[in-house]
C-alpha positions in Angstrom: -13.6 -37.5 11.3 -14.2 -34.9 14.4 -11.6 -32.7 15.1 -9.5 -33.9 18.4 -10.4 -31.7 21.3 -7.1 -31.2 22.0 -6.2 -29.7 18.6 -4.7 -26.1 18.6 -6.2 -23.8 15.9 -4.1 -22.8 13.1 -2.3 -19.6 14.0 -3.0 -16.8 11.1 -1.0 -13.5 10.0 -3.3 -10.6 8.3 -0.7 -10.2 5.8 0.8 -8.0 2.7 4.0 -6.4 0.8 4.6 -3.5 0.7 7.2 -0.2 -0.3 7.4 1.7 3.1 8.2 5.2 2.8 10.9 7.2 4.6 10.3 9.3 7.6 10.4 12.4 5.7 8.0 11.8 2.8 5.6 10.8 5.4 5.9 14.0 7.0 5.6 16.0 3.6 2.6 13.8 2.8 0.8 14.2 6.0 0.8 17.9 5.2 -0.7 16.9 2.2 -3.1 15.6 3.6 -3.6 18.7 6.4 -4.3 20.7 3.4 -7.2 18.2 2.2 -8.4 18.0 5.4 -9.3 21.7 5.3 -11.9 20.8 2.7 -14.2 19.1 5.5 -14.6 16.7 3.3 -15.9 13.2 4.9 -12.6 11.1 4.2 -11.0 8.2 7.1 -7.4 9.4 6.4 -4.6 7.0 6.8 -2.1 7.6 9.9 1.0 8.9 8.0 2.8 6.5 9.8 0.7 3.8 7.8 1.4 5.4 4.3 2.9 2.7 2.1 2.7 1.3 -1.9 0.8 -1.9 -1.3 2.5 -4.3 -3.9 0.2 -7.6 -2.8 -2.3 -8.1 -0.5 -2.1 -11.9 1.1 -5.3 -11.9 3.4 -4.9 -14.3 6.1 -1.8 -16.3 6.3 -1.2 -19.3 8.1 1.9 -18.6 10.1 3.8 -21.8 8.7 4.1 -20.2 5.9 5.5 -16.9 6.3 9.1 -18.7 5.3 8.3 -20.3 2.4 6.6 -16.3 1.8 9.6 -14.9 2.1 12.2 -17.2 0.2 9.1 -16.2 -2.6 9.6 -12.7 -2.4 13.7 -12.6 -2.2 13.8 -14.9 -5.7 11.1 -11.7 -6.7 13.6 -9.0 -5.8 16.8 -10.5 -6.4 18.7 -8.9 -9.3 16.5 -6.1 -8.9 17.8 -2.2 -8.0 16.4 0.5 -6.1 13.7 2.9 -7.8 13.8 6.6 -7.4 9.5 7.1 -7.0 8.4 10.6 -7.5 5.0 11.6 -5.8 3.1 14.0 -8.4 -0.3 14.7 -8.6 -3.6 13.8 -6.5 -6.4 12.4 -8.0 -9.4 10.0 -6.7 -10.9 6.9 -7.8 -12.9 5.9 -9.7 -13.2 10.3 -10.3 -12.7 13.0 -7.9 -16.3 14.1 -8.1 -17.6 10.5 -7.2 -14.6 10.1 -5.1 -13.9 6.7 -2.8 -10.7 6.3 -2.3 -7.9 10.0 -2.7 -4.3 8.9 -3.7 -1.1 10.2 -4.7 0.4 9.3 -8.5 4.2 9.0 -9.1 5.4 10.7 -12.2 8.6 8.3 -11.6 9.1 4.7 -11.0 5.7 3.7 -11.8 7.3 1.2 -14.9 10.0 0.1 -12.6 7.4 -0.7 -9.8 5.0 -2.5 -11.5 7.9 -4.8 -13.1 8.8 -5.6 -9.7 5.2 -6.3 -8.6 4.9 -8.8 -11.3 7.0 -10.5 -10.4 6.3 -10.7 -7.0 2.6 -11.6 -8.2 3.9 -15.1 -10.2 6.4 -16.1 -7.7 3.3 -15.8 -4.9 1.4 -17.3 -7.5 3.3 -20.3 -7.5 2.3 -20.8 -3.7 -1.7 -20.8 -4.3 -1.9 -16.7 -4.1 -4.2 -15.8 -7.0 -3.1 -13.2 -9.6 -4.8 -9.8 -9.0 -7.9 -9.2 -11.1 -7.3 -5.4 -12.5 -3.8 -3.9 -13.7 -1.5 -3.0 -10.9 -1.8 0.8 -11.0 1.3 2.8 -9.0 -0.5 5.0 -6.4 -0.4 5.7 -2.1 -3.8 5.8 -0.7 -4.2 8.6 1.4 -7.2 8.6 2.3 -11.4 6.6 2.2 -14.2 8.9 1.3 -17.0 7.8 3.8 -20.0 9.7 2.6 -20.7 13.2 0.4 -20.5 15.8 2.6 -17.8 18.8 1.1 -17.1 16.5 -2.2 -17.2 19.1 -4.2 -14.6 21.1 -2.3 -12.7 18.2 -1.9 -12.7 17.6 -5.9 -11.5 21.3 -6.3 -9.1 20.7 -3.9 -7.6 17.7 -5.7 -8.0 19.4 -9.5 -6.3 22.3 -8.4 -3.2 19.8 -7.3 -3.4 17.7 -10.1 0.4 17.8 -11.1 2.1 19.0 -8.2 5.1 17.9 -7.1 4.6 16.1 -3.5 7.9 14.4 -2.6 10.5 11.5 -3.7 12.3 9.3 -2.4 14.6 6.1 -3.1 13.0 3.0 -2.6 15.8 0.3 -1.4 13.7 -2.7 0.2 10.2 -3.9 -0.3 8.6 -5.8 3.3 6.5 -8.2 4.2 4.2 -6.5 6.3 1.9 -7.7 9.9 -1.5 -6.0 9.8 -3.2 -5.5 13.7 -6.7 -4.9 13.3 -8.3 -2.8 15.8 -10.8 -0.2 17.2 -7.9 2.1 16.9 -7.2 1.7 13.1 -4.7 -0.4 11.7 -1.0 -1.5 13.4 1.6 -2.2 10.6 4.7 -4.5 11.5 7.4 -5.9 9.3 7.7 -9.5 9.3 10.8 -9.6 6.1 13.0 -6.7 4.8 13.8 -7.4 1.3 17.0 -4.9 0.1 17.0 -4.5 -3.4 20.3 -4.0 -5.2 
C-alpha cells in the first residue's frame, strides 16, 4: 500500500544513558587532557563539557517511545544507591601503542557500575534494544586517535600515568541523554534524570 502523501515522518531522538559528571571532575579532567594534548598527538578530544560513562547506547529512537524508555530505566535504578567512582589511570584501546580510542579507568565503582548497567541492559532488552556484544568495561573516553602522528609520545604519555589518581566523584543519577549531531561536534541534552538512592 503507498504511503499517504499526507503522512508525517516519524520523529526520531539520537539517543543514550549515561553517568554525567560534576562540574569539577570535568574541569580536573580537561586538564588531563591539556597535558595529553602537549604530546601533539593526532587525537579528536571530547569537549569536557561532553565527558560522561556511556551506560547504553539506543541509536535512533522514535520519539513515542522515550516514556515507555524511561519507566524502563527507573524499574533499572530503583533500589539502587549512589557509587563513589574513582578516576585512576589512563590507558588506550585496544593498546596505547596502537592506540584508537584514550580513556580514563576507575579504580572504584567499576563492580557497582556495571551491576547497574545490567540491569539497565535487560530491562531495555525487554523493549527490542539488543544486549551489547562485548563485556561492559567501566571507562570515560577522552579522547579518538585519528591517525599516527606523535603516538609514541602519546603512549609514553599515557604509561607514565598509568595509575594516577585523576579525580572522584559521587554518582547520584544516571540520564537519558539527547545527542545533536553537528559540524560543530556533538550537543548533549538530558531528556530523564534518574536519582538513585
Amino acid at each position: 500500500m503507498p504511503d499517504r502523501a499526507d503522512a508525517q515522518p516519524i520523529s526520531t531522538i539520537r539517543a543514550f544513558v549515561a553517568a554525567n559528571l560534576d562540574p569539577d571532575l570535568k574541569a580536573a579532567l580537561a586538564g588531563v587532557q591539556e597535558r595529553l594534548k602537549a604530546t601533539r598527538a593526532d587525537v579528536g578530544w571530547v569537549r569536557p563539557d561532553n565527558l560522561h560513562l556511556t551506560l547504553k547506547f539506543l541509536g535512533q529512537v522514535e520519539e513515542g517511545r522515550i516514556g515507555a524508555i524511561g519507566e524502563a530505566i527507573a524499574a533499572a535504578t530503583a533500589g539502587c544507591g549512589p557509587v563513589r567512582l574513582v578516576f585512576q589511570g589512563l590507558g588506550a584501546f585496544p593498546s596505547p601503542r596502537a592506540a584508537r580510542v584514550v580513556w580514563i579507568g576507575l579504580s572504584h565503582g567499576a563492580e557497582a557500575l556495571a551491576e547497574l548497567q545490567a540491569r539497565i541492559e535487560a530491562k531495555l532488552e525487554s523493549l527490542g534494544f539488543a544486549r551489547e556484544a562485548r563485556p561492559f568495561t567501566a571507562h570515560l573516553t577522552l579522547g579518538r586517535v585519528r591517525g599516527p602522528a606523535h603516538r609514541e609520545q602519546l603512549a609514553r604519555a599515557l604509561a607514565g600515568a598509568s595509575a594516577e589518581m585523576l579525580g572522584d566523584m559521587l554518582l547520584d543519577r544516571i540520564e537519558l541523554m539527547k545527542s545533536d549531531l553537528s559540524a560543530g561536534g556533538a550537543r548533549y541534552s538530558i531528556l530523564q534524570s534518574f536519582p538513585l538512592g
